[in-house]
N, C-alpha and C positions, 0 to 999 in steps of 0.2 A: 449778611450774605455768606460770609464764611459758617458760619451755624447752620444756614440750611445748607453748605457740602459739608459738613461735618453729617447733618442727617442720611444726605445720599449716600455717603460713605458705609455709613453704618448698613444701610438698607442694602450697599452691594457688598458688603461682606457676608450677610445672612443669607444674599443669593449662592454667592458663592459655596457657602456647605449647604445647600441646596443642591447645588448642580453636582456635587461631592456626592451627595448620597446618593444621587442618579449615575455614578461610574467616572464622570470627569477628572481630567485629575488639574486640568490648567482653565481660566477663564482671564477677562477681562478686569482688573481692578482698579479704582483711580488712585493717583499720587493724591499728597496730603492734603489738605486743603489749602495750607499756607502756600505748595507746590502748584495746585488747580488755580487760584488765584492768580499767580503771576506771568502762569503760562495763556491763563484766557485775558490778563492785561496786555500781553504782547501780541495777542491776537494768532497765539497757535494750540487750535484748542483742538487741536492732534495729540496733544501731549499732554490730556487728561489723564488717557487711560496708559497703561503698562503693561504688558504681560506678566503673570502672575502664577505659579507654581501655587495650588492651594494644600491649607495646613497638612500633615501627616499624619496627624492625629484625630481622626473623624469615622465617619460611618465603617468602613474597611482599613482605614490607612491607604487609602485608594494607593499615594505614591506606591508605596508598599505591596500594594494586591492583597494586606492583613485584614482578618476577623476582628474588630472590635465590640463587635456584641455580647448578648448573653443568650445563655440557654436556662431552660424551666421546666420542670415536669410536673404531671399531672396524671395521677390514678397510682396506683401499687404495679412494682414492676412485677410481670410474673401473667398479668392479668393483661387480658384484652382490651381494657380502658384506659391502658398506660400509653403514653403521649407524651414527646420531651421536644419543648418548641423554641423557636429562634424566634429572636429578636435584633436590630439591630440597635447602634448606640444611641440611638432616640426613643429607643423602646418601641416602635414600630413592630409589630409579628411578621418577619421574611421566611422565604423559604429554603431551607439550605440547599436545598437541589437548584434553585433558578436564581436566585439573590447572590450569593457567595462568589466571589471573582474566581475560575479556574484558573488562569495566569496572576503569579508574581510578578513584581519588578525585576527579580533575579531570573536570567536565561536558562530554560532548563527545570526550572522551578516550578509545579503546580503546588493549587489548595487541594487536600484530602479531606473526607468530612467524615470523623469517623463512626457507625453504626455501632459495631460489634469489638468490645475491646477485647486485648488479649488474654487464653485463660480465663474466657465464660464462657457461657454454652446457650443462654437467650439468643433465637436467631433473630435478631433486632432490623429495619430498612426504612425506609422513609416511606410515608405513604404515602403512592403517587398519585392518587386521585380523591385524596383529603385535601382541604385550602390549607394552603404554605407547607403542604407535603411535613407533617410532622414525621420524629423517628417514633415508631411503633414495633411490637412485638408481631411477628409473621404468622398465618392463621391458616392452617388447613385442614379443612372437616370438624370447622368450629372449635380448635384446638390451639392455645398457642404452640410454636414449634420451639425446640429446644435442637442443639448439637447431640449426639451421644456421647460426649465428651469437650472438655474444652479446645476449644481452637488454638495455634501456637503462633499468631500473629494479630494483628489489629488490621479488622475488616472494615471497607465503608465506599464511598461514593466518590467522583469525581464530579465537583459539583459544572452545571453547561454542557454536562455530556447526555448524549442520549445515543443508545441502540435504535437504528429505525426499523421495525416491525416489517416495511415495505420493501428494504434493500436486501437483496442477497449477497451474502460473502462467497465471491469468489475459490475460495479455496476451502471453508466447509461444507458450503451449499443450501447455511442456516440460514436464516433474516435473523434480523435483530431482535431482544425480548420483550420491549418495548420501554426497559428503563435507564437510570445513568450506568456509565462505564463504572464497573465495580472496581476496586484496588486494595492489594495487602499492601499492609506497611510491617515490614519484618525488622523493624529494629528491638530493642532490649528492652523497653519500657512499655508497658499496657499503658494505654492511652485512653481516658476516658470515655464517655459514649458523647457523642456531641462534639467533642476535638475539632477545631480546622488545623490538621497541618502542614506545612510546606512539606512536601516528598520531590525526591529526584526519581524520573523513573526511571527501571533500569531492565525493566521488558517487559513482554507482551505476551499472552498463553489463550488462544482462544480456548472459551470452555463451551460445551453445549451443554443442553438442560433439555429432555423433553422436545427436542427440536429446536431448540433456540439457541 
């Protein structure tokens, strides 16, 4: 009897980063089994389960609101067939634009994801109507684009964010472009291309584009 809750044990711990890699950060977990036993010999089998704070160290660090994944690329950078894709710690292919938690655990605290590092001039974005929105190099008139110089901050996405196409801003008169809320990170260190990192924001600058 105690072997097979030693099995269900096991079987809901696997649920549990289960539900982890679905955004959860708290589930349901039984006490020990030598604990389950004694509680269902007194006949209060309330006191299976316990609330249960799951590990930290899993798909995101959900507690945390962290990236624990990897990234991968594929084709030569420079080139139209370059592609640099997420995964997460299951190895799973996610997408940084929709997968990536935009809140921390810390107040105040968003994920950054970064595109475009500081000090290159590849004008790099996630494509958003590739599956898992890889980052790719930006193409127009069959061209990839480049800066005419390098940029002096690290460019990228606010990942759960979207511009909606169909709302007008009150105070530009634009609608939205149809993608994520873009974001500099101007501190001192270029940041690699693919980076999630925590940024505080510290303001807001409506840009237009073309109408948007």
């Amino acid at each position: 009897r105690i072997l097979d809750l030693r099995r269900f044990e096991r079987r809901l711990a696997a649920l549990a980063h289960a539900l982890l890699a679905r955004g959860f950060t708290c589930c349901l977990l039984p006490m020990s089994p030598l604990a389950t036993a004694a509680a269902v010999a007194r006949g209060r089998t309330h006191a299976v389960f316990r609330r249960r704070l799951l590990p930290q160290k899993a798909l995101f660090s959900a507690a945390a609101g962290k990236f624990d994944g990897t990234v991968h690329s594929q084709g030569e950078l420079g080139t139209a067939e370059f592609r640099m894709h997420f995964k997460n710690s299951f190895g799973k292919p996610i997408s940084p634009w929709h997968d990536i938690r935009l809140q921390t655990a810390q107040y105040g605290i968003l994920n950054a994801v970064i595109e475009i590092p500081k000090m290159t001039k590849p004008k790099m974005e996630v494509a958003t109507k590739e599956e898992n929105n890889p980052i790719a190099q930006d193409i127009k008139k069959g061209k990839v684009r480049n800066y005419h110089g390098p940029i002096f901050w690290n460019y990228g996405l606010l990942p759960q964010t979207w511009e909606d196409p169909n709302v007008e801003d009150p105070e530009t008169g634009c609608k939205g472009d149809n993608d994520p809320v873009d974001v500099v990170e101007i501190g001192s260190a270029a940041l690699p291309m693919g980076t999630v990192v925590p940024v505080k924001p510290l303001g807001v600058l409506a840009m237009i584009d073309e109408g948007e």
